[in-house]
C-alpha positions as CSV (number, residue, x, y, z in Angstrom):
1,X,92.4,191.2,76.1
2,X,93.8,194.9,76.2
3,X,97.4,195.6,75.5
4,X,97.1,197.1,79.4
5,X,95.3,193.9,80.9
6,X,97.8,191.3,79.1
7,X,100.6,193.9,81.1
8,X,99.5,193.5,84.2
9,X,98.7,189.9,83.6
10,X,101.9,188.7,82.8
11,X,103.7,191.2,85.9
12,X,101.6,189.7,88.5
13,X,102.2,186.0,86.9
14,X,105.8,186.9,87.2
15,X,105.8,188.3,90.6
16,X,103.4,185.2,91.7
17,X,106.5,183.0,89.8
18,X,109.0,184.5,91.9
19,X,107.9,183.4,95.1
20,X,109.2,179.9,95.4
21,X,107.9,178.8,98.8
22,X,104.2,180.0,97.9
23,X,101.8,177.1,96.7
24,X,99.6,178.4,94.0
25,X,97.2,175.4,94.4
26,X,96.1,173.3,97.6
27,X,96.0,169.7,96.9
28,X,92.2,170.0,97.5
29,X,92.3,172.2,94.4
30,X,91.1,175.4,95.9
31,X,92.0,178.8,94.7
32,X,92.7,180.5,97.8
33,X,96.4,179.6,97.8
34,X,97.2,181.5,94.3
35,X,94.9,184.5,95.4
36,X,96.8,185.0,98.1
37,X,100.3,185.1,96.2
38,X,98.8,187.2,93.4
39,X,97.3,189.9,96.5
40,X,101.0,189.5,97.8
41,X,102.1,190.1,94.4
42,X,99.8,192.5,93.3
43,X,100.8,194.9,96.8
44,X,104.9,194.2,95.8
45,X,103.9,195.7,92.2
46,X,102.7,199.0,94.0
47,X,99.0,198.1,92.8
48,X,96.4,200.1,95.3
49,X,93.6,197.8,95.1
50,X,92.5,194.2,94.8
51,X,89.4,192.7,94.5
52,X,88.2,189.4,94.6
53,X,84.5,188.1,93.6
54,X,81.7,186.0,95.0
55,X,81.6,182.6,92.7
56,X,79.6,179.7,93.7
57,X,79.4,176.0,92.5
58,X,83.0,176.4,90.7
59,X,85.3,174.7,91.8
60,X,88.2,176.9,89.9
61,X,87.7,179.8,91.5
62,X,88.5,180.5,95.6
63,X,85.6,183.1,96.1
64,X,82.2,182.0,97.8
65,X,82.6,184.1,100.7
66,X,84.8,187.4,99.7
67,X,84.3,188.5,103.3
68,X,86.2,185.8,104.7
69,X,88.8,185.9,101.9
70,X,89.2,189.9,102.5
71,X,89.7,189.0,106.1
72,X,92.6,186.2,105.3
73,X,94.5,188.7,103.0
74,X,93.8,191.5,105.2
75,X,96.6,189.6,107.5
76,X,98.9,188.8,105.3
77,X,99.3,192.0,103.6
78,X,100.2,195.7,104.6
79,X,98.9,198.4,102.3
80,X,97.0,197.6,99.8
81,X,93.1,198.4,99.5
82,X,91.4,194.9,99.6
83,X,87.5,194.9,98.3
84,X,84.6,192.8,97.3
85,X,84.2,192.4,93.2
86,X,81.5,192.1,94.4
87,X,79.0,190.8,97.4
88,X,75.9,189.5,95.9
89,X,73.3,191.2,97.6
90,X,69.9,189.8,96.4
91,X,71.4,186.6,98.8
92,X,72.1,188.6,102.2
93,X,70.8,191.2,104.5
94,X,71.7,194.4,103.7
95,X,72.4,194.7,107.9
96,X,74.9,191.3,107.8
97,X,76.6,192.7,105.1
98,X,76.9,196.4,106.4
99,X,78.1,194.7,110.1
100,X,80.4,192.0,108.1
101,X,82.4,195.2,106.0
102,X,82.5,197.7,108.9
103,X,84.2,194.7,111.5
104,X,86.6,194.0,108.0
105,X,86.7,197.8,107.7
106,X,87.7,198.2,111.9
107,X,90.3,195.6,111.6
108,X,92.2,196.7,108.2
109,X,91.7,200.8,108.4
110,X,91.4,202.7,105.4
111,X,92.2,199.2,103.1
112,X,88.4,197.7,102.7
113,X,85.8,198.8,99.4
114,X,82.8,197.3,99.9
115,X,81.3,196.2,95.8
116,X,78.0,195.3,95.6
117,X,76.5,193.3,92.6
118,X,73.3,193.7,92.4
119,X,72.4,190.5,89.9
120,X,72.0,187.0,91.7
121,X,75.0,185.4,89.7
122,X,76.2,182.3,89.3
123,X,74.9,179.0,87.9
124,X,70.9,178.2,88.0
125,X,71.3,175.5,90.6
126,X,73.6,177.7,92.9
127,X,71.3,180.7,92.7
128,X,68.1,178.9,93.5
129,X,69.9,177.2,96.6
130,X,71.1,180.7,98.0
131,X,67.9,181.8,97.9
132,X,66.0,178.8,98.6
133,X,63.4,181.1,100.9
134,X,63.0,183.8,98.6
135,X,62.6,185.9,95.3
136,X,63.3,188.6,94.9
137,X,62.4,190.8,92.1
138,X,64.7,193.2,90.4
139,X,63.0,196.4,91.4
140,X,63.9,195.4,95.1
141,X,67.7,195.9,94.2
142,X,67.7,200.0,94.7
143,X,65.9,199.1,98.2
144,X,68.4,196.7,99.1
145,X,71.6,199.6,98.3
146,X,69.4,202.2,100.2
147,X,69.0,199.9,103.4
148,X,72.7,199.0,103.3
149,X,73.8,202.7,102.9
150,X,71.8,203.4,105.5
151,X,73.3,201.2,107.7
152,X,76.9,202.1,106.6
153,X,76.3,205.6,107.1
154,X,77.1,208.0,110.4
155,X,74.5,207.4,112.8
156,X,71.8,209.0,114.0
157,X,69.7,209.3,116.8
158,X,67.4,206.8,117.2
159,X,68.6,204.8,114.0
160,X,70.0,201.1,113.8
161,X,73.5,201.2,113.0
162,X,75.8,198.5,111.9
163,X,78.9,197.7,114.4
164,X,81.2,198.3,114.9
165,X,82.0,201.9,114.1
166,X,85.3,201.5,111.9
167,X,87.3,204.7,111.9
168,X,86.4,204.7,108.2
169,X,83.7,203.0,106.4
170,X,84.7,200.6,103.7
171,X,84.5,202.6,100.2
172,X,81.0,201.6,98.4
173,X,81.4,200.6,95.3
174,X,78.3,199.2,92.8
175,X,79.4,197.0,90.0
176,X,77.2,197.5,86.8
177,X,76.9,197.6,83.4
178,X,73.8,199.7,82.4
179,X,72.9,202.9,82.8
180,X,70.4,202.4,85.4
181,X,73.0,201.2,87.5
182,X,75.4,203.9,87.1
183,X,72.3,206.3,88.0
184,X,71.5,204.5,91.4
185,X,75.1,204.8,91.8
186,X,75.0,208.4,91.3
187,X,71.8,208.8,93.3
188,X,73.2,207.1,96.4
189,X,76.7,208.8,96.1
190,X,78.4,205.2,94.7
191,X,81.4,205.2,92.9
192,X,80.6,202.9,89.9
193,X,82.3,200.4,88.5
C-alpha cells in the first residue's frame, strides 16, 4: 500500500467512524450499508469521485449490480461524481448498458462515469453462469466499446440511440492494464484507467 493510499484509507475510515447513526454492516452481511457511509464520507472529504465495482459470488463485497448501487448513492449524496469500477461488459448488451448509464446520467447530471472492464471477472462458477448462452472471445471486446460508444454518442439521423438523452453523457472510462487497452482507449477517445 502507498504512503497516499494508506492516507486516504485511514481519512475515509475516520470519517465513516464518525457517523454514529450509520450501520456499516446489515445483519444479512451485505456491503451496501458501509459503501454508502464511505460515498457519504468520501463527498464530506471533498473527494470528486467514487467508484464502485461489479463483484459476483462474494459475499464481502456489496457490488453485483454497480448500476443499481450508483443509483442508491446518487440519492443520498449531492456532488460528488459517482461511476462504475467497472461494468463488465462481455456479460451485457452494449445497448442495456448505454440506456442503464444515460437514465443514471439524466437523473444525477454531470455526477455519472461510466468504467467498462473489458475481462469477464470473477470466480469460474460465476462467470460461466453470467454467460451461460454465450462465449465470447476476446477480439469481440473492441466491438463491444465501439457499439456502446456508438450508442452513447449524439445522435444521428437514422441511428438507434440509447434513452434517454441526459443533458450530459456519463464520462467513459476503460479500466486496463495493457497497452492494448490504453490504445483502444485512445482510439475511441476513452480516458483510461
Amino acid at each position: 500500500m502507498t504512503r497516499w493510499t494508506t492516507t486516504v484509507t485511514r481519512r475515509l475510515a475516520r470519517a465513516a467512524r464518525s457517523n454514529p447513526a450509520a450501520h456499516l454492516r446489515r445483519r444479512d452481511g451485505s456491503s451496501a450499508g458501509c459503501t454508502i457511509v464511505l460515498a457519504q464520507a468520501a463527498e464530506r472529504l471533498g473527494y470528486a469521485r467514487f467508484w464502485v465495482a461489479e463483484h459476483h459470488a462474494n459475499p464481502g463485497l456489496a457490488g453485483t449490480a454497480p448500476e443499481i448501487l450508483i443509483a442508491h448513492l446518487a440519492a443520498r449524496t449531492q456532488r460528488i461524481r459517482l461511476g462504475s469500477g467497472g461494468v463488465l461488459l462481455p456479460h451485457y448488451s452494449p445497448y442495456k448498458v448505454a440506456e442503464t448509464f444515460n437514465l443514471l446520467a439524466a437523473l444525477a447530471p454531470n455526477r455519472i462515469d461510466l468504467g467498462i472492464g473489458k475481462a469477464p471477472g470473477g470466480l469460474p462458477d460465476a462467470t460461466r453462469a453470467l454467460r451461460w448462452r454465450h462465449a465470447l472471445a476476446e477480439s469481440v471486446a473492441f466491438d463491444l466499446l465501439a457499439e456502446l460508444d456508438r450508442y452513447l454518442a449524439a445522435p444521428e439521423t437514422g441511428s438507434l440511440r440509447a434513452l434517454p438523452t441526459p443533458p450530459a453523457p456519463p464520462e467513459r472510462f476503460l479500466l486496463g492494464a495493457s497497452p492494448d487497452s490504453a490504445r483502444t482507449a485512445a482510439a475511441l477517445g476513452w480516458r483510461f484507467v
